[in-house]
C-alpha angles and dihedrals in degrees: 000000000000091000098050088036086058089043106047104021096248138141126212119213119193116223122215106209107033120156100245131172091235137007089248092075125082130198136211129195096223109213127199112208088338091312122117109243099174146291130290113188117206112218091173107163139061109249122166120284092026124117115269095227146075118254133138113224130199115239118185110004113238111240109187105248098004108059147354117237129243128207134185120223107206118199138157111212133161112261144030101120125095104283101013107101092190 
């Protein structure tokens, strides 16, 4: 998220109390110049009944005006569970 922050000129900002599909995920508000530009959730590691492989998903399509857009962001990385560093 450095790394994209450097390169676009973004900033990522974690919220607390998203509506996720599981407590693994994480969201960020992504915002443009301060101003909030939409939503990426981060599902990052591999639990049981999840699909096996990497995708990014829209989420809520962005419509100028009316509403910001959401995407997922689906990986399968080792770790996130107590003693897996990943």
């Amino acid at each position: 998220m450095k790394t994209a922050s450097r390169l676009f000129h973004l900033e990522f900002r974690k919220v607390a109390k998203a509506d996720v599909w599981d407590r693994s995920v994480h969201a960020y508000d992504v915002y443009d110049k301060g101003q909030k530009a939409g939503r990426i959730y981060l599902d990052m590691h591999p639990r049981e009944g999840k699909d096996k492989w990497f995708s990014e998903s829209g989420v809520i399509p962005g419509m100028r005006g009316e509403q910001l857009p959401e995407a997922a962001l689906i990986c399968n990385f080792s770790g996130g569970v107590a003693g897996d560093p990943g």
